[in-house]
Phi, psi and omega in degrees: 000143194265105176316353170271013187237133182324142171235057203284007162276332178104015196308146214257125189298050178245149144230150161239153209274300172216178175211167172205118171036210185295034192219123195252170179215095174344145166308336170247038169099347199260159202258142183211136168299084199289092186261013191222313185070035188069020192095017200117325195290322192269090182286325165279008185060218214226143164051034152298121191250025151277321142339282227283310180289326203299300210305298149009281192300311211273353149326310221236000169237296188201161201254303234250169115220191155273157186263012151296321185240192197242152159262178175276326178268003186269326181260020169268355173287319213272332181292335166284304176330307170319302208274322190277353182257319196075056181228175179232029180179151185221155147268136164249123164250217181217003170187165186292340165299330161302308192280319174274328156297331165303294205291318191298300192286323196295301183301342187268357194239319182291356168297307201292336183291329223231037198144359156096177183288318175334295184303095208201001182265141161252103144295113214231169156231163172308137202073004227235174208202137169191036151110171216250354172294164163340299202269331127339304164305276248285321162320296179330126162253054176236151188271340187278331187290015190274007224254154191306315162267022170266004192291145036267164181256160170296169206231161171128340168251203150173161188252139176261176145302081175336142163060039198217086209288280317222314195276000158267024168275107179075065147272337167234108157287202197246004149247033167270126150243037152166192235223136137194132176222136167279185200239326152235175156245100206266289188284016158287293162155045173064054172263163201266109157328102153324131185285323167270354146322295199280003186276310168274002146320329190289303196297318180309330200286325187285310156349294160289350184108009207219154162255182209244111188248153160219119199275150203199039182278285182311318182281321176307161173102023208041030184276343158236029168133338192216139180340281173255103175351318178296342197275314176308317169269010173029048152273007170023103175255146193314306190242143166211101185262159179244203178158220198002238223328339215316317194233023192032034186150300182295143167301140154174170190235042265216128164246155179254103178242170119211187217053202171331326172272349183308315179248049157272329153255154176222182179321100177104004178256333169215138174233169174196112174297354175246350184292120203099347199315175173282339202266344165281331179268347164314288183301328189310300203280024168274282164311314186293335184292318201273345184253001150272349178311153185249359167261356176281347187258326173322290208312326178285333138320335184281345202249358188274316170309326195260340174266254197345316168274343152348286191291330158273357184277345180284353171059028212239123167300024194211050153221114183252031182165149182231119148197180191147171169226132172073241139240062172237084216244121175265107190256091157311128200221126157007114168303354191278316162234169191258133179307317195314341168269306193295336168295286104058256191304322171300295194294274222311335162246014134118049120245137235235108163250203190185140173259192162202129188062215194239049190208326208249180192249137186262108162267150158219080158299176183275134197299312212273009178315149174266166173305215238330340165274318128020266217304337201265332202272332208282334176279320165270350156288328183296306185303348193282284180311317208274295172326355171276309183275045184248000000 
């Protein structure tokens, strides 16, 4: 491992090389089965190769401008954007921490507009995960993302109890200025958001006077079946940031506002000098043609249905649970063992997994997986998995 690159992941002593569709390859040839997809991000899997030209092309006309000015694909990426969510304005950055920090100043500034200074609390939930900046941790309603040496943290949130009628009794006042939430909570442990919870949560939250925001940096994107998590869960929410699949690879970020949220920002309240780029919104209109397609979103429901039944169908006593939507699929495993082994034990035999919270095994496949690359991982994870239980 090359000691000059920060190794704040914790990263595993592998590199790779190349990729081809869902399958990556090592420096010494060996092949791994891609389950994670970079956390999401290569939502087309490696060396798509309409991806591969757009990025190409638009190399060879311009990478950069400055955001004083408009590109041509930045604004035909943003008008697709637009027309497939039904929001009327996006911010572009260059990651969901970006894209979630946009949504954080835009609610804090409709607080103050719609209620005075008072108004300034993001109501958040337990478990829930929403990026690595100060003010993104402080959101995160998990405690270990806490420690003691990034303090002081920013003031301004607090958290509820997911799926918990009991915990919107006084949860929003007349200092909420808004509602954020995921739709599943992927570094949480996939846990999955009652559809009608969060619909009165929502209605409560509006009630007070707050907007409703959702992060979809992980779900968005087609990742479970629908364009927008959100959409599925039918709460229309004011704000939606995106991020990983967004750009198939290339960095980027996007909030989504309209309504109430629509003419809240003006000139100078958030910026991002790579945010928007041309060569990112090049790949962006790659994806967005292709993960709307409606028989590209059956499949992904289709194929999300079928490794979740798989994996239950193997019976094995040390999976206390199958869930996920689409391909956001979570395998709860025995308090007896630490997933962080069953990953461990997947690379080694040449699949590439990921955990979540403290209990579970993560898929984020690449959406376009083929069956067969399916059929070869779903065989080393049973295997894996069987070696556990002995």
């Amino acid at each position: 491992m090359d000691k000059k690159i920060a190794n704040n992941y914790g990263s595993f002593d592998l590199t790779f090389v190349k990729g081809k569709g869902s399958t990556l390859y090592s420096e010494d040839g060996k092949k791994y089965i891609d389950f994670i997809s970079g956390i999401g991000v290569n939502c087309l899997g490696h060396n798509y190769r309409p991806l591969v030209k757009a990025i190409s092309n638009q190399v060879k006309k311009e990478i950069h401008i400055s955001n004083y000015y408009f590109s041509d694909i930045g604004k035909t990426f943003a008008d697709e954007l637009l027309q497939i969510t039904d929001f009327s304005g996006a911010f572009l950055g260059n990651s969901g921490a970006e894209a979630n920090e946009a949504a954080i100043k835009l609610a804090r500034k409709y607080g103050q507009q719609n209620g005075g200074e008072k108004r300034k609390t993001i109501v958040t939930l337990e478990q829930s995960f929403h990026g690595r900046t100060l003010a993104t941790l402080t959101a995160t309603g998990q405690q270990k993302f806490h420690p003691d040496s990034f303090a002081p943290y920013p003031q301004g949130f607090k958290t509820i109890k997911p799926n918990d009628y009991e915990s919107l009794n006084n949860a929003f006042d007349e200092t909420t200025a808004a509602l954020f939430v995921e739709c599943i909570q992927g570094e949480g442990g996939v846990n999955l958001i009652d559809k009608e919870w969060i619909k009165k949560a929502s209605e409560l939250a509006r009630k007070a006077g707050a907007i409703v925001m959702t992060d979809e940096v992980q779900t968005g994107v087609s990742r479970t079946g629908t364009f927008l998590a959100s959409d599925y869960l039918d709460f229309n929410p004011d704000v939606v940031t995106l991020a990983k699949g967004i750009a198939g690879g290339v960095p980027m970020g996007v909030c989504l506002y309209r309504g109430k949220a629509a003419n809240v920002f003006v000139a100078g309240d958030h910026q991002s000098t790579f945010g928007g780029n041309p060569l990112a919104c090049a790949a962006g209109h790659v994806v967005l043609n292709t993960v709307t397609d409606a028989d590209f979103l059956n499949r992904v429901c289709y194929a999300g249905d079928y490794i979740r039944g798989r994996i239950s169908s193997w019976n094995l006593p040390i999976v206390k649970d199958v869930r996920g939507r689409g391909l956001m699929i979570g395998t709860q495993i025995d308090s007896s063992i630490k997933p962080f082994d069953i990953e461990v034990k997947c690379l080694e035999k040449g699949l590439c997994t990921t955990t979540a919270g403290s209990d579970v095994v993560r898929f984020l496949p690449p959406l376009n997986i083929s069956d067969d690359e399916i059929e070869q991982g779903l065989a080393i994870y049973q295997e894996v998995l069987q070696s556990f239980c002995k």
